[in-house]
Each structure stands twice: as structure tokens, then as C-alpha cells.
C-alpha positions in Angstrom: -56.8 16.1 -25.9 -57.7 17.1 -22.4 -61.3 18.6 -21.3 -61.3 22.5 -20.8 -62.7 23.5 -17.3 -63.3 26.8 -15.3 -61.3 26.1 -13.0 -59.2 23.4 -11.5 -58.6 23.7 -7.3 -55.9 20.8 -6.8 -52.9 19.3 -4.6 -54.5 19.7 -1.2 -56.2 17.0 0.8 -60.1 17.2 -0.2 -62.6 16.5 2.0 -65.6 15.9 0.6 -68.1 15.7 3.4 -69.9 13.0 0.9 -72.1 10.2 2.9 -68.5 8.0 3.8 -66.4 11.0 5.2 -64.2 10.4 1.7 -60.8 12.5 2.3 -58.9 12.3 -1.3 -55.0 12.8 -0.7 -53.3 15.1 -3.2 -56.5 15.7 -4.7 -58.3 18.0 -6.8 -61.8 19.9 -7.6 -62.7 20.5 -11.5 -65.8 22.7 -12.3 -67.7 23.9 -15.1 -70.7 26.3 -15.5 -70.7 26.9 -11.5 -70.8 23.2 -10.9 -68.6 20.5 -9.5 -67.7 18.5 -13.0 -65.3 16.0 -11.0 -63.0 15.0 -7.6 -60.1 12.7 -7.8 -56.8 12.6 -7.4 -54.3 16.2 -8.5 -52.6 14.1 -10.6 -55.5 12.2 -12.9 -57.8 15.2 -12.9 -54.7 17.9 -13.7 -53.9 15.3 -16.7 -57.5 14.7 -17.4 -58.2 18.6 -17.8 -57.2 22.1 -18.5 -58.6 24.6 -16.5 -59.0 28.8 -17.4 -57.9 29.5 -13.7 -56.5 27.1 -11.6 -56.3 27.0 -7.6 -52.8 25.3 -6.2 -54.4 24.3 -2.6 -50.5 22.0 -1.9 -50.0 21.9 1.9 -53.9 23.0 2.3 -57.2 21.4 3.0 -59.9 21.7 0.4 -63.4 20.7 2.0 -67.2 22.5 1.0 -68.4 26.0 1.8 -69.6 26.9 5.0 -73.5 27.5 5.3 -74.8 29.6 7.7 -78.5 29.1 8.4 -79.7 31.5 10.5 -78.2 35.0 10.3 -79.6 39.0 10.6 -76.1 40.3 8.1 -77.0 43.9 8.0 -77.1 44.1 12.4 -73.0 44.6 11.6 -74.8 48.3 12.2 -75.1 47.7 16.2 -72.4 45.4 17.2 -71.4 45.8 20.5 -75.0 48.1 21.0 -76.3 45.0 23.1 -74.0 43.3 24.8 -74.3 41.3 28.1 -78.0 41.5 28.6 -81.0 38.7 28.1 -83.0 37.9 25.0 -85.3 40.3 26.2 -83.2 43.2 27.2 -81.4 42.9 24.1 -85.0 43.0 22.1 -85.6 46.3 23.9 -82.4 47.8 23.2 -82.1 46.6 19.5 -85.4 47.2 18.0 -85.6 51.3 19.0 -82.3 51.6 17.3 -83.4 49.7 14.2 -86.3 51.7 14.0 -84.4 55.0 13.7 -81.5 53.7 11.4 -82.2 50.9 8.8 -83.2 52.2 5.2 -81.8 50.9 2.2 -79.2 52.8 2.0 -77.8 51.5 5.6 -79.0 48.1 5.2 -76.7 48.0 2.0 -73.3 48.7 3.7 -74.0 46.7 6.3 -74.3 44.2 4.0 -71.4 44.6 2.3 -69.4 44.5 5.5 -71.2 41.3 6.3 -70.2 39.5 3.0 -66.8 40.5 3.3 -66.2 39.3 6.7 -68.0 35.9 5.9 -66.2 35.1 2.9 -63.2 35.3 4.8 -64.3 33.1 7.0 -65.1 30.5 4.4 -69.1 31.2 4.4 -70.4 30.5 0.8 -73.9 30.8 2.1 -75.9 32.7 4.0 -80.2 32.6 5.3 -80.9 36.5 6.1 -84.2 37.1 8.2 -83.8 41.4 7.9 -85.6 43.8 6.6 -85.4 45.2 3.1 -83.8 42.0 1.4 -84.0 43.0 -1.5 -81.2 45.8 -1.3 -78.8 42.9 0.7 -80.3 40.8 -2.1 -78.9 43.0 -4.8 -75.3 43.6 -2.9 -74.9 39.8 -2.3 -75.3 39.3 -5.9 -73.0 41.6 -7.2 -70.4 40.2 -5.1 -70.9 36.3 -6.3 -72.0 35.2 -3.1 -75.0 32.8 -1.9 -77.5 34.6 -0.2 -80.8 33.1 0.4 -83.5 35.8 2.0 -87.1 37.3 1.3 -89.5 39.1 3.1 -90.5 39.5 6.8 -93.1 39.8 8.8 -93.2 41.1 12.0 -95.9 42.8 13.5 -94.8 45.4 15.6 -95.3 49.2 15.4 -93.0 51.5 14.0 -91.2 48.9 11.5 -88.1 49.8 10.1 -89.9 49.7 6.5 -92.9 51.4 7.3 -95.5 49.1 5.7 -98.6 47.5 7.7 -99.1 43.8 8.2 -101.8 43.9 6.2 -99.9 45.0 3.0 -96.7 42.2 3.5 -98.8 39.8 1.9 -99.6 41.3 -1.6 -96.0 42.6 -0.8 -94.8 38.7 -0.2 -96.5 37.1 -3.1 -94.9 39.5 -5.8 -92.2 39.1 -4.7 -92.5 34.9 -4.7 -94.1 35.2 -8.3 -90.8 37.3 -9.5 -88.6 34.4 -8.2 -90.2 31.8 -11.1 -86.8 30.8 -12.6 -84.9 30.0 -9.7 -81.0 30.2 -9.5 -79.2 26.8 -9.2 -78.9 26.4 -5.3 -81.9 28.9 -4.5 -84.5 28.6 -3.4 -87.2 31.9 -2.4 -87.9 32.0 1.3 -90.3 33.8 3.4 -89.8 34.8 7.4 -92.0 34.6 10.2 -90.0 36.6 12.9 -91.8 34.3 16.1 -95.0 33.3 17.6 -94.7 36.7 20.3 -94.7 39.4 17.3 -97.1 37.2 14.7 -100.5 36.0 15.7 -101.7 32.5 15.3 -104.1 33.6 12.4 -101.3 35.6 10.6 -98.5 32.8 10.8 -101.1 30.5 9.3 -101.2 32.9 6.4 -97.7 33.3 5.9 -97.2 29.6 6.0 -100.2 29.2 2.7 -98.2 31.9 1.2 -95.3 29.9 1.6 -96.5 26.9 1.4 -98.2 27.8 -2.1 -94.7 29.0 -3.7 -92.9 26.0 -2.7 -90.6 28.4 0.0 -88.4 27.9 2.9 -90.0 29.3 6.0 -88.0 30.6 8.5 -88.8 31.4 12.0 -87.5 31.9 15.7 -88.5 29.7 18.0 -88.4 28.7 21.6 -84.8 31.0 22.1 -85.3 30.8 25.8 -87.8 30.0 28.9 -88.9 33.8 28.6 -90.5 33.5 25.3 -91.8 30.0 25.8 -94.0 31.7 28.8 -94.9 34.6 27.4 -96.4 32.4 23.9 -98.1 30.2 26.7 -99.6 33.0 28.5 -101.2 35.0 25.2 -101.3 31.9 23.0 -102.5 29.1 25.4 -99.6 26.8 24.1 -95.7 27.0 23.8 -93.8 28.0 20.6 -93.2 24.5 18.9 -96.8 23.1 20.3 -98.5 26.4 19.0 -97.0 25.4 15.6 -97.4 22.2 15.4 -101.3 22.7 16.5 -101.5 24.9 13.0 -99.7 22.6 11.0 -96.7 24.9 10.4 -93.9 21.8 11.2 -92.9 20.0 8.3 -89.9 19.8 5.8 -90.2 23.3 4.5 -89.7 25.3 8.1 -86.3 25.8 9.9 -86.4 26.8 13.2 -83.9 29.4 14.9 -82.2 28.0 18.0 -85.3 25.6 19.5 -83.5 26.1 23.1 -86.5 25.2 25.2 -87.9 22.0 24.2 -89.8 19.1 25.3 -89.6 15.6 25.0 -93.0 15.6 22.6 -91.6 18.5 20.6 -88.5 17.1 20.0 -90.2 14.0 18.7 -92.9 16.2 16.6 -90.2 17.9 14.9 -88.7 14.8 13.9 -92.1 13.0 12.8 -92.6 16.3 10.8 -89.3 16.5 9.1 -88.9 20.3 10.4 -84.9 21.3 10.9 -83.2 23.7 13.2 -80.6 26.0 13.3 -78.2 25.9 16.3 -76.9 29.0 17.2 -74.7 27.8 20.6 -72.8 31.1 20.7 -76.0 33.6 20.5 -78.1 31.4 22.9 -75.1 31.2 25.4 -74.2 35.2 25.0 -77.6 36.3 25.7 -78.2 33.7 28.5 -80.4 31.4 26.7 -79.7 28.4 27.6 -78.1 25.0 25.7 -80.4 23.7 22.8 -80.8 19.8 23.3 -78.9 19.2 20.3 -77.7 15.2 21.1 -81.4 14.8 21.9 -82.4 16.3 18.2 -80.0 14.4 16.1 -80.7 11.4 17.8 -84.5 11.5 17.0 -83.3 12.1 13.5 -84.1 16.1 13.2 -81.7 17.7 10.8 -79.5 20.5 12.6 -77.6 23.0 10.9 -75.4 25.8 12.1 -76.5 29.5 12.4 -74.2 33.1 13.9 -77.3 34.9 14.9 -76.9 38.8 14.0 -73.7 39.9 14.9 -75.0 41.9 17.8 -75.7 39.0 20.0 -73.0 37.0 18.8 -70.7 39.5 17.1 -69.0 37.5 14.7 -70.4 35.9 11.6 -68.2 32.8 12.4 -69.1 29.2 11.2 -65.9 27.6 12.0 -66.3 29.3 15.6 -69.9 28.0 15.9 -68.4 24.8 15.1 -66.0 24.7 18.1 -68.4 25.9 20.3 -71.2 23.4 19.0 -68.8 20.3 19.3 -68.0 21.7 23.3 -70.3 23.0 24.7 -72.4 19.9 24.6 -69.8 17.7 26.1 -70.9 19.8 29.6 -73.2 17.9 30.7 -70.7 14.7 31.1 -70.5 13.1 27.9 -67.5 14.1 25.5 -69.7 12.6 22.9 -72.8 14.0 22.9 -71.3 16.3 19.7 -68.2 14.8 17.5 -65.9 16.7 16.1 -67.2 15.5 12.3 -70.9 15.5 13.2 -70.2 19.3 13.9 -68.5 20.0 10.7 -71.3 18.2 8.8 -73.7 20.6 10.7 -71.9 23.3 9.2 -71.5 21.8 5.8 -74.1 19.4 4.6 -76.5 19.5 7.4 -77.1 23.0 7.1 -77.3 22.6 3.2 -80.1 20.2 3.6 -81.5 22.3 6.8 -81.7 24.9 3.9 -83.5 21.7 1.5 -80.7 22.1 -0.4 -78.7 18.9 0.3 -79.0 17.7 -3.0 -77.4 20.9 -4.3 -74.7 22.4 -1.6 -72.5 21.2 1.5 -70.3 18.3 0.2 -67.9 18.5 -2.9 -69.4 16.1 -5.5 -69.6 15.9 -9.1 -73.1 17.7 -9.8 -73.4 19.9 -7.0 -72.8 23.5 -6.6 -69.0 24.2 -6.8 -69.1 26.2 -3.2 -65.6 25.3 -1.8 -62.9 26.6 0.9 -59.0 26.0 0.7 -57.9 25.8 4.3 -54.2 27.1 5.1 -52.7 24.0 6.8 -49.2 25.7 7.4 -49.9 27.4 10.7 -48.3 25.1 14.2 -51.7 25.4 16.1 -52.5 23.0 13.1 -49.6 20.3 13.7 -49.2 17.6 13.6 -52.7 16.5 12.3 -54.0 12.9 13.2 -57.6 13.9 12.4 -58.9 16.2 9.6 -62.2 16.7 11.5 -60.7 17.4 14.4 -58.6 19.2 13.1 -61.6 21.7 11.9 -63.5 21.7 14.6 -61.1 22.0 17.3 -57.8 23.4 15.8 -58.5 25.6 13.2 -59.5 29.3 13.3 -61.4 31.0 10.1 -58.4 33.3 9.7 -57.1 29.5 8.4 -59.4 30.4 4.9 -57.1 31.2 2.2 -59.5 31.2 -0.5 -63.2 31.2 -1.0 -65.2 30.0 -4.2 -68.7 30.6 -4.3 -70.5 29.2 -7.9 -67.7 28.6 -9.1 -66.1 31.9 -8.6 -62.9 32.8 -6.8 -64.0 35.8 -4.2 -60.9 35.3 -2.1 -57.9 34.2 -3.3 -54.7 34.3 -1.0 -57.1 35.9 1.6 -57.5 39.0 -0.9 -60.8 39.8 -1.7 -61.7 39.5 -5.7 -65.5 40.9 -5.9 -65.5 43.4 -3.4 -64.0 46.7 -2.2 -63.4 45.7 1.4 -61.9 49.1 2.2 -64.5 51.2 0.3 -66.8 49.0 2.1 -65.5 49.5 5.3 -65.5 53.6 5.0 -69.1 53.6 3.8 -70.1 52.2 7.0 -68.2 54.4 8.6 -69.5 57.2 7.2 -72.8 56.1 7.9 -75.1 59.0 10.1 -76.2 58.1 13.5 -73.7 55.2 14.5 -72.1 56.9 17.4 
């Protein structure tokens, strides 16, 4: 008698992105209760079980969910608002216009829009610094997809939600005392937007708050020389220095794009066990700057892969970030310095354990969430292929994704959407007052 399954995804190569780089030929996926039950070969596991739905992935690539770990989803409101201007000109064109148009309401088709174009792309998961989370929160959930966020903090008049510094933290803590029972491959977050709109004295208690709830924190640091002067000048220290000094590094935060770094700082972030989020297409769109990402991984720092908002990079593309990230590097002389499979692991496991959820996302293996991606081999710019990682990171294109399974669940399948409206979606957003 064979086992009953959810669902079987089987006869395309699988990449597993496990420890060894294992590729199964004609292979297959089986999952039960959200989670990965087996991976073997079609054949065995297609004899071994019968599934409820079933996922033919013959002539296609099957390899883990894309994680994306440092995003803004609902700033699909102002693409194109801010384009071809610094950090800091895009900073005082963005923040007026948030100011006069995110509510709940606005936040939530943004959203929407937002899923929908990542799970084409083969994104499974998502970190979301924006303001009120808990509507994207709510809209991410009802489509079956993995979105990790919380609440902000940013201490700058006029904020979008209207509430004072002094009453995010009450704010912060019910909301970290309602997230007791924890979803398999969650974890609750908070975000510190940067050391030049948070004080030293109010980052210090947002990381206790954090720290005291077991959360991710989450926080933009050293994006460009700009902001690393400007933190020196009010603070008396640069970004990563200033948080070191009040013991904010560790394994719990993740940096956004660490651009301007030192020699010591790179070496306290490894000693500390803090990760970052590389963002190469933001940082180069607004001017930032390369992050010294051969210099990170080779002190040992865990680097994932982040989009930024889509108004400073204007695509929530992984696969793209992982083109750019494997060649942009090479620029300074060494077509090393970034592999091809070191930056589909960024994308993949390194940004699942970025997250401190390695043990739980970012490779396909039995026990781990059953995030996955079936990758449409058939197209000529993907012949012949000599090398599945470079394949993906050079090659393919995320209009490639032919299906999408998040938990588990199928939310594209044949590049059709299964859990949300797309075209509903797309006309709310539309429709939405003061876009023009």
C-alpha cells in the first residue's frame, strides 16, 4: 500500500541547495502537513506515495523558494516617484509622499500587488520593514504566502501612522506577546529604521524589547558615505561602530545593505554573528556604492539577498538580485569574488538563515518547510545547460517560474495565480486616490 501525501512535485531535476550542492535527476518532492516528508528520485518516491495534488515539473528545475530579506512591499505605491536621485534625495522625495498616502486601506493593495508579483518570481518569503504590518500581515496570509514583519520605529514627525515614539513600545510588546504560538517558519520581528531617525537611547530599547521576545531585529545600516557622516557627526561614531558600542550586533540583527564598512566592522559583525542583507541593485540605483560582500563572506558573516522597496529598485526580483550580486562584484578584477552557486545560496539558504531560519527554509530537505519553485527549462536562452547554478544565476529570468509553493500550497501553478485575484488586485490599486 503506498503512503498518502499532499502533494507530490516530481520528474524535474531537483536542486536541493542542501550542504553538498545535491542535484537529484528525474527527481521528486513529497510533502505532508506544509512540510518536506521526502526527496529522491520520480520514480521511487511516485511508487513509494500517492499524493492529493501532484506537480509534473518533467523538462523543469525544481530548487527552494526564493527569500527576500530586506523589502518595503507596499512602496509598489511610488514606483517610478524617485528615480535617479541619491539615498538622500530619494529620502526627501519619498517620505512627504508616504506621509499623505499610506493608511491601511492603501498599504493593503499595495500589498497585494507586491505578493502577486513576487510569487511570480519564485519568492516564497518575504522581511517587510513598513508601516502598518499588520494589514500586509493579514493580506499575506490570506494568500498563503510567507511574510515575516512587525512593527517600526522611526522617529520622525508626521509618521504615516500617527502614533508618537513613546507609544511604539507598549504598541511593540502587544504585539510580540500576541505572537506566543509561532507559525512553523516564523518568527516575530521588530524594526529599527537606522541610527539617523532613532537615537542611541531609543535603539537600545527597541533591541531589550526584542531581545526579551526572542525577535529578529531589523535595521538599515551604513547604505552609503552620506549616512555614515551624518551618524558620526550627531552620534560621535559610524553606524555599525555606534551599534556595536550598545551591544546591538549579535545573531538576532540583520543589517540592510552595510555598504560602507571598515575593516574592524566587517570583522565585529563576524565575531558577533550579526548577518546582512545585500541589496546590489538598490545600492547601485541610488548611487550607493558596492557592499564589500567577498570581504563579508570570507570573514564568515552570513549574507542574504534583499530588493529594497520597489521604488529604488523597482522590481521585487530575487533571481535579478542574483545576477546582479554574482556580477557586479567581479568589477573590481576578480571573476570570483561572487560564484554563480554562492549567489544562489544567498538567495536560498543564506537568506533563510540571515532570517535564523536555516534550520526551517531555503534548501529542500525532508523536515523543512515545503517552500519550493519549478523552473521552466524549455526556453533557448536556457540551452544547452552545462551548469545548473549557472544556469540560475546567469541564464535564467524569473519569468522562467512556472509554479510557486509556499507551505505546502500551490499559489502558482502554470504561471496562473491560485490564491489571489491578480486583476482585481491590480484595479484596486488603480483606483486608489492620489497616485497621479
Amino acid at each position: 500500500m503506498s503512503e498518502r501525501v499532499d502533494l507530490l512535485v516530481h520528474g524535474g531535476d531537483v536542486l536541493t541547495v542542501d550542504d553538498a550542492g545535491t542535484v537529484v535527476r528525474e527527481g521528486a518532492v513529497a510533502v505532508r502537513g506544509g512540510e518536506i516528508l521526502a526527496v529522491g528520485r520520480a520514480e521511487e518516491l511516485r511508487a513509494r506515495y500517492t499524493a492529493e495534488e501532484y506537480l509534473d515539473a518533467g523538462g523543469c528545475l525544481v530548487l527552494p523558494g526564493l527569500v527576500n530579506t530586506h523589502t518595503h512591499l507596499a512602496m509598489t505605491l511610488l514606483r517610478g516617484c524617485a528615480d535617479d536621485v541619491t539615498l538622500q534625495g530619494f529620502l526627501e522625495r519619498v517620505l512627504p509622499r508616504e506621509a499623505e498616502l499610506l493608511s491601511p486601506k492603501n498599504v493593503g493593495a499595495a500589498v497585494r500587488v507586491a505578493i502577486a508579483e513576487s510569487v511570480r518570481a519564485g519568492v516564497t518569503s518575504a522581511l517587510d520593514m513598513y508601516w502598518f504590518h499588520e494589514t500586509a500581515e493579514q493580506v499575506a496570509r490570506d494568500a498563503g504566502w510567507r511574510l515575516l514583519t512587525g512593527p517600526t520605529f522611526m522617529d520622525v514627525p508626521d509618521s504615516p501612522d500617527g502614533m508618537a515614539y513613546e507609544d511604539r513600545l507598549e504598541w511593540a510588546r502587544r504585539d510580540l506577546a500576541a505572537r506566543t504560538a509561532t507559525r512553523p517558519g516564523f518568527r516575530p520581528v521588530l524594526f529599527a529604521h537606522s541610527t539617523y531617525t532613532l537615537s542611541p537611547d531609543q535603539l537600545t530599547e527597541i533591541a531589550a524589547l526584542a531581545r526579551e521576545f526572542g525577535a529578529l531585529l531589523h535595521i538599515h545600516a551604513a547604505e552609503n558615505a552620506h549616512e555614515v557622516a551624518t551618524v558620526e557627526v550627531r552620534w560621535g561614531k559610524r553606524p555599525v561602530e555606534l551599534l556595536d558600542s550598545l551591544g546591538l550586533l549579535g545573531p538576532d540583527l540583520l543589517l540592510a545593505h552595510a555598504v560602507d564598512l571598515t575593516g574592524p566592522e566587517i570583522a565585529a559583525l563576524a565575531h558577533t554573528g550579526t548577518s546582512v542583507a545585500h541589496c546590489p541593485v538598490s545600492n547601485l540605483k541610488l548611487g550607493c556604492g558596492i557592499a564589500p560582500v567577498p570581504r563579508l563572506l570570507s570573514a564568515g558573516v552570513t549574507v542574504g539577498l534583499g530588493t529594497d522597496g520597489a521604488v529604488s529598485s523597482n522590481t521585487l526580483d530575487v533571481l535579478g538580485a542574483v545576477r546582479q550580486a554574482a556580477l557586479v562584484h567581479k568589477a573590481a578584477g576578480d571573476p570570483t569574488a561572487v560564484g554563480a552557486e554562492q549567489a544562489v545560496r544567498m538567495a536560498t539558504i543564506e537568506g533563510a538563515r540571515a532570517l535564523g531560519l536555516g534550520d526551517r527554509l531555503g534548501s529542500l530537505e525532508p523536515g523543512k518547510r515545503a517552500d519550493l519553485i519549478v523552473l521552466d527549462l524549455g526556453g533557448p536562452h536556457l540551452r544547452p545547460r552545462h551548469d545548473v547554478w549557472s544556469t540560475l544565476a546567469y541564464a535564467a529570468h524569473s519569468a522562467d517560474v512556472r509554479d510557486t509553493v509556499v507551505d505546502g500550497r500551490v499559489l502558482m501553478r502554470q504561471r496562473v495565480l491560485t490564491t489571489l485575484d491578480e486583476a482585481a488586485a491590480l484595479a484596486d490599486l488603480e483606483a486608489l486616490e492620489g497616485l497621479a
